[in-house]
VOPAGU-2260 file (C-alpha; in pm, 1 decimal, decimal comma):
REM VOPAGU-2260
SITE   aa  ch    i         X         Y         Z
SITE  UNK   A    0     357,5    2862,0     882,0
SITE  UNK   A    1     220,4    3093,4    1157,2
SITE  UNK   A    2    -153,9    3115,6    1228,3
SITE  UNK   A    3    -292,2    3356,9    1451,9
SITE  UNK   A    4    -537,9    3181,5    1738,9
SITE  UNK   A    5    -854,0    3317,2    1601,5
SITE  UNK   A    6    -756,2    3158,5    1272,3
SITE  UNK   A    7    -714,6    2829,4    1397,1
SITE  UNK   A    8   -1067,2    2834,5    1580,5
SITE  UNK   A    9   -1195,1    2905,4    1243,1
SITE  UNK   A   10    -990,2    2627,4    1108,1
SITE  UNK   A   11   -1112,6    2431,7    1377,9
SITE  UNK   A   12   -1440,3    2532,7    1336,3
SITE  UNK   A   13   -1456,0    2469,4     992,5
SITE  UNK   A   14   -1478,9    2843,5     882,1
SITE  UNK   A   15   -1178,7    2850,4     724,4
SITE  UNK   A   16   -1073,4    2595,5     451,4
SITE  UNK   A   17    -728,9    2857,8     282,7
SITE  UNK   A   18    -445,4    3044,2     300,4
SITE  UNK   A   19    -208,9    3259,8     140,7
SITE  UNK   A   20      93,1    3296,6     204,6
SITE  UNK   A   21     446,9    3490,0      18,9
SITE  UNK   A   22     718,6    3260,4     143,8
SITE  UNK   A   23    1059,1    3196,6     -59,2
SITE  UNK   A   24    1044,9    2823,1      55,6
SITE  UNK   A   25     798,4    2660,2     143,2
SITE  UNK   A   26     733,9    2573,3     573,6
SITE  UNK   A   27     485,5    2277,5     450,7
SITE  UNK   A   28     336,0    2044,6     178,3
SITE  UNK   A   29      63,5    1883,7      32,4
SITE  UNK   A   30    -109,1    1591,6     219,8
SITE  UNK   A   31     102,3    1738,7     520,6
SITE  UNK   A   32      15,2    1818,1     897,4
SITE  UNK   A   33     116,2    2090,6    1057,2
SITE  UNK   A   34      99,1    2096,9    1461,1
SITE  UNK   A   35     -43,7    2404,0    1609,1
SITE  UNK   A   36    -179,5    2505,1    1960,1
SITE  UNK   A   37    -473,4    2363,3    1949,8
SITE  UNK   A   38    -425,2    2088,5    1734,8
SITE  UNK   A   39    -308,6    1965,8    1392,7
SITE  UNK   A   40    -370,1    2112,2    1091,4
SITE  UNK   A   41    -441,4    1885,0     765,1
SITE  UNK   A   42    -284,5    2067,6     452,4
SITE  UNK   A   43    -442,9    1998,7      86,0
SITE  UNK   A   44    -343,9    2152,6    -229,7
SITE  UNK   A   45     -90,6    2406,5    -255,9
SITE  UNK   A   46     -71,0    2631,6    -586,2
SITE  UNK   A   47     104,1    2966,5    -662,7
SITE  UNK   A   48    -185,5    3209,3    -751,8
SITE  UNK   A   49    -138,1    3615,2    -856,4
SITE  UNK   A   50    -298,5    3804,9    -591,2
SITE  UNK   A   51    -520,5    3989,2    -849,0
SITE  UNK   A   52    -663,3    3651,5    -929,6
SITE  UNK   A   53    -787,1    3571,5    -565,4
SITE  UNK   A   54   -1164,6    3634,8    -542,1
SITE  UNK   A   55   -1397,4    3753,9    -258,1
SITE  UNK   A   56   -1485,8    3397,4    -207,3
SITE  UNK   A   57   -1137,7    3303,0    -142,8
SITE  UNK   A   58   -1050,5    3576,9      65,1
SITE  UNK   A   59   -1364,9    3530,0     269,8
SITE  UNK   A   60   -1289,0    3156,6     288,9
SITE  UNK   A   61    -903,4    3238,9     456,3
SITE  UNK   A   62   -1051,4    3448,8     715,8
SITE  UNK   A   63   -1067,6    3805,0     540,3
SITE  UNK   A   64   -1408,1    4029,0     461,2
SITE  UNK   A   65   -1280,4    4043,3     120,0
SITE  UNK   A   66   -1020,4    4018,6    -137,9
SITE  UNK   A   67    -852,7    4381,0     -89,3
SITE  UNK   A   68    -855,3    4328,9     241,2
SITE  UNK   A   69    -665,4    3989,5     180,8
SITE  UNK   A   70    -428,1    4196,0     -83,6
SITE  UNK   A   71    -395,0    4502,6     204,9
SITE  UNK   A   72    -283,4    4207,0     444,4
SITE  UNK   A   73     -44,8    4067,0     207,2
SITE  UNK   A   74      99,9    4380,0      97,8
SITE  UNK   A   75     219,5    4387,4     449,7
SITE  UNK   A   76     435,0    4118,0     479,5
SITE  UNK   A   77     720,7    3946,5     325,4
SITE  UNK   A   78     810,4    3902,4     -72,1
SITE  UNK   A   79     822,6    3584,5    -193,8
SITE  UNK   A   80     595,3    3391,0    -416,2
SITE  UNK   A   81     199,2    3426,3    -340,2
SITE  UNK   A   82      26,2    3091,4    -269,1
SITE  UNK   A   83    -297,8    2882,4    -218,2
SITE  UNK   A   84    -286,0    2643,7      88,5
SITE  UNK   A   85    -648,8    2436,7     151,1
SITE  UNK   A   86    -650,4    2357,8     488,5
SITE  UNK   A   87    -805,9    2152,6     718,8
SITE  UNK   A   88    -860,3    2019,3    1118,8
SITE  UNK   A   89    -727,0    1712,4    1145,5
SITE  UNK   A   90    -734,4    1652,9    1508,8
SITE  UNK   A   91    -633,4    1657,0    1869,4
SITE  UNK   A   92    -251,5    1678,2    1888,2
SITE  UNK   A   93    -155,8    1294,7    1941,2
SITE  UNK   A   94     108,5    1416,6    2176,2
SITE  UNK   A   95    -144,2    1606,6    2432,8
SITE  UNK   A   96    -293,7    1206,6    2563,6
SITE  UNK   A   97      91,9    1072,6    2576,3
SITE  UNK   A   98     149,6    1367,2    2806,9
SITE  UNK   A   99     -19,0    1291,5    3058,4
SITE  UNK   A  100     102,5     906,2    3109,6
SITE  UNK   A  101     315,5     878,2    3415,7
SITE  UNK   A  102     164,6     489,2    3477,8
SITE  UNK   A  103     410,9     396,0    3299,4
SITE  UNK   A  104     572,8      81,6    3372,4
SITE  UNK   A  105     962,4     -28,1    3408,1
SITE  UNK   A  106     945,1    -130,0    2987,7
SITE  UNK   A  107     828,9     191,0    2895,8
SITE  UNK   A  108    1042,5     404,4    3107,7
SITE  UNK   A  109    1338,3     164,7    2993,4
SITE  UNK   A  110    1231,5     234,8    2650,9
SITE  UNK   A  111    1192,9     580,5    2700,8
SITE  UNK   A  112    1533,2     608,5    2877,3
SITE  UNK   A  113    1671,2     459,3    2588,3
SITE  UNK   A  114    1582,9     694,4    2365,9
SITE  UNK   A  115    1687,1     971,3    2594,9
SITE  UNK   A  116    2025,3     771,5    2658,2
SITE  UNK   A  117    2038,9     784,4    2277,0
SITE  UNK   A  118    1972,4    1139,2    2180,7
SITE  UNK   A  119    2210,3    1254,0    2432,8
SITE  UNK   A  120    2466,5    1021,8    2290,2
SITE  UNK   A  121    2481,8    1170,5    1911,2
SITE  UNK   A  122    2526,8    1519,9    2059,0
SITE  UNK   A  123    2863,4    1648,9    2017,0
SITE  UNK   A  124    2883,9    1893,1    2358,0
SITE  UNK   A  125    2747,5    1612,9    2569,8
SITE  UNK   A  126    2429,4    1508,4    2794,5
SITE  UNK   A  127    2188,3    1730,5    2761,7
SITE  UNK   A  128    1805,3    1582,9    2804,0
SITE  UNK   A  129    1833,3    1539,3    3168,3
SITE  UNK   A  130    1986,9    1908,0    3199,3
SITE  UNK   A  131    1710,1    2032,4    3036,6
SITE  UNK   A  132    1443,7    1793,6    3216,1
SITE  UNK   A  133    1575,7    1923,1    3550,3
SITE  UNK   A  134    1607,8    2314,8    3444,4
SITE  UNK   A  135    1233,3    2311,6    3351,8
SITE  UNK   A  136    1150,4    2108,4    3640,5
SITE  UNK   A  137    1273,9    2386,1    3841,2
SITE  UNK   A  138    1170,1    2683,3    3660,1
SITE  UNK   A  139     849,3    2634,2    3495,4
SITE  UNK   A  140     681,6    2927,2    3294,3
SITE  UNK   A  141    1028,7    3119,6    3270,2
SITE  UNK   A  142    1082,4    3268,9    2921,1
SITE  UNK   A  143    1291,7    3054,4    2651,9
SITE  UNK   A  144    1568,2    3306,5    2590,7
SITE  UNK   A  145    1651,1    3312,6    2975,4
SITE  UNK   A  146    1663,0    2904,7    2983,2
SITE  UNK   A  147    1871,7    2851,6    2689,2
SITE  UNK   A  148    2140,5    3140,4    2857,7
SITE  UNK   A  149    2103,2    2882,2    3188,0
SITE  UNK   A  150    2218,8    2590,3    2949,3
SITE  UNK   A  151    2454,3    2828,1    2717,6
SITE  UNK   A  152    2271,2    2738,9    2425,1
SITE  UNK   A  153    2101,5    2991,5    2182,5
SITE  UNK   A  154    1764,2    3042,1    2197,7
SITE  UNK   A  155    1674,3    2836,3    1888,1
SITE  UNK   A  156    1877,6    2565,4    1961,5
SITE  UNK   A  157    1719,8    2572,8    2284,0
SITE  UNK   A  158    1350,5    2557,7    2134,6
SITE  UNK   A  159    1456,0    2287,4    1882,1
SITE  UNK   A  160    1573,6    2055,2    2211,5
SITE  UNK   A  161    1245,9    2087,2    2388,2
SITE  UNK   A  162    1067,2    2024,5    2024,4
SITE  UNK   A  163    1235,3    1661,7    2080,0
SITE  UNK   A  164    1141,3    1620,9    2474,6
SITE  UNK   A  165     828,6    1708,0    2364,1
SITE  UNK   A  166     803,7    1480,5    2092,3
SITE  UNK   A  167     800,2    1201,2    2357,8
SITE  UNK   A  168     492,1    1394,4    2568,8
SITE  UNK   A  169     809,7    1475,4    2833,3
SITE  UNK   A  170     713,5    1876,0    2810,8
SITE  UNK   A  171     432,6    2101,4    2743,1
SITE  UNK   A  172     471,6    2481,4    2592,9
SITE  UNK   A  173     271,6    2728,2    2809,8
SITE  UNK   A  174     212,2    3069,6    2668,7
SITE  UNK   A  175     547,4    3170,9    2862,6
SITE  UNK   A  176     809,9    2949,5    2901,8
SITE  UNK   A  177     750,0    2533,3    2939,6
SITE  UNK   A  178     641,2    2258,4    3219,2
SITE  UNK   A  179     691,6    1904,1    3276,6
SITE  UNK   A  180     439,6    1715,3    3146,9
SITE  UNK   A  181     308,6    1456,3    3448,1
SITE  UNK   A  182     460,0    1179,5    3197,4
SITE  UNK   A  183     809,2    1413,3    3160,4
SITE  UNK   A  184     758,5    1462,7    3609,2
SITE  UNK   A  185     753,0    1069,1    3608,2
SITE  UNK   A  186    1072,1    1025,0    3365,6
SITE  UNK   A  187    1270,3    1300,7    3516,6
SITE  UNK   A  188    1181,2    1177,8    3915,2
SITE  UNK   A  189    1324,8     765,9    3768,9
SITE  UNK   A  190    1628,6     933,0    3565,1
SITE  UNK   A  191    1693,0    1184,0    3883,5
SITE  UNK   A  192    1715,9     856,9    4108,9
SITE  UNK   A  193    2003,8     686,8    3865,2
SITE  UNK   A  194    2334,8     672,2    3999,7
């Protein structure tokens, strides 16, 4: 589920507590988080409404001045079933303090390596974290598409990589392109140093 920025600050903010969304299958689920820019997301209830039941309150409560404006935004976008989402801050992204450990000492770089040492071991076209570690290292803020053509990947197999260096605080997404996180500099200077 995509949210625009300003809807997050509201989220954020506490000014907005819904959404609607069409969607054929649903992209999350009650008592869920969803991880955004500038944080994670709690989501509550979720519940198929008819979009001529959706009042002003509701509307104004996702974001919108009123319901037909919520109906003129809908009308816009995809088919699908029409549904409710409650949502709610629920916090910092844990991954933005794990970031920005590089103190880390030989058991958690061990452990870390491990789990490197492991994810490149279940992939069927070979190594690939340390690739990737080094081609962001040197090319920071350069557009996805033109780093997954570097590794000869597609650019959505690409993203879903870095989605896995990142779940370990080893990379940060920039508005173009990706960095090292100092935590991912500190990994990918120990791992660089292996024979």
């Amino acid at each position: 589920m995509l949210l625009r920025g300003e809807v997050l600050e509201g989220i954020r903010a506490g000014r907005i507590s819904l959404q609607f969304r069409r969607w054929r299958r649903r992209t999350v689920k009650p008592g869920g988080t969803l991880r955004t820019a500038i944080g994670v997301l709690a989501i509550g209830d979720i519940s198929p409404v008819e979009a001529g039941a959706v009042t002003d309150d509701d509307a104004r409560a996702a974001g919108f001045p009123d319901a037909a404006a919520l109906r003129d935004w809908l009308d816009g976008g995809r088919p699908g079933t029409l549904e409710r989402i409650e949502v709610s801050w629920g916090g910092e992204d844990p991954r933005a303090g794990l970031r920005e450990e590089a103190g880390l000492d030989p058991q958690a770089l061990a452990e870390i390596a491990g789990r490197l040492d492991a994810m490149d071991g279940r992939a069927r076209e070979g190594p690939w974290t340390g690739r990737i570690l080094d081609l962001i290292a040197r090319n920071p803020e350069r557009p996805a598409a033109e780093l997954a053509a570097a590794m000869g990947l597609d650019k959505l197999a690409f993203k879903t990589r870095v989605r896995r260096l990142k779940e370990l605080g080893l990379t940060e997404s920039l508005a173009v392109g990706y960095r090292l996180s100092p935590r991912g500099a500190r990994v990918h200077a120990v791992r660089s140093e292996r024979p």
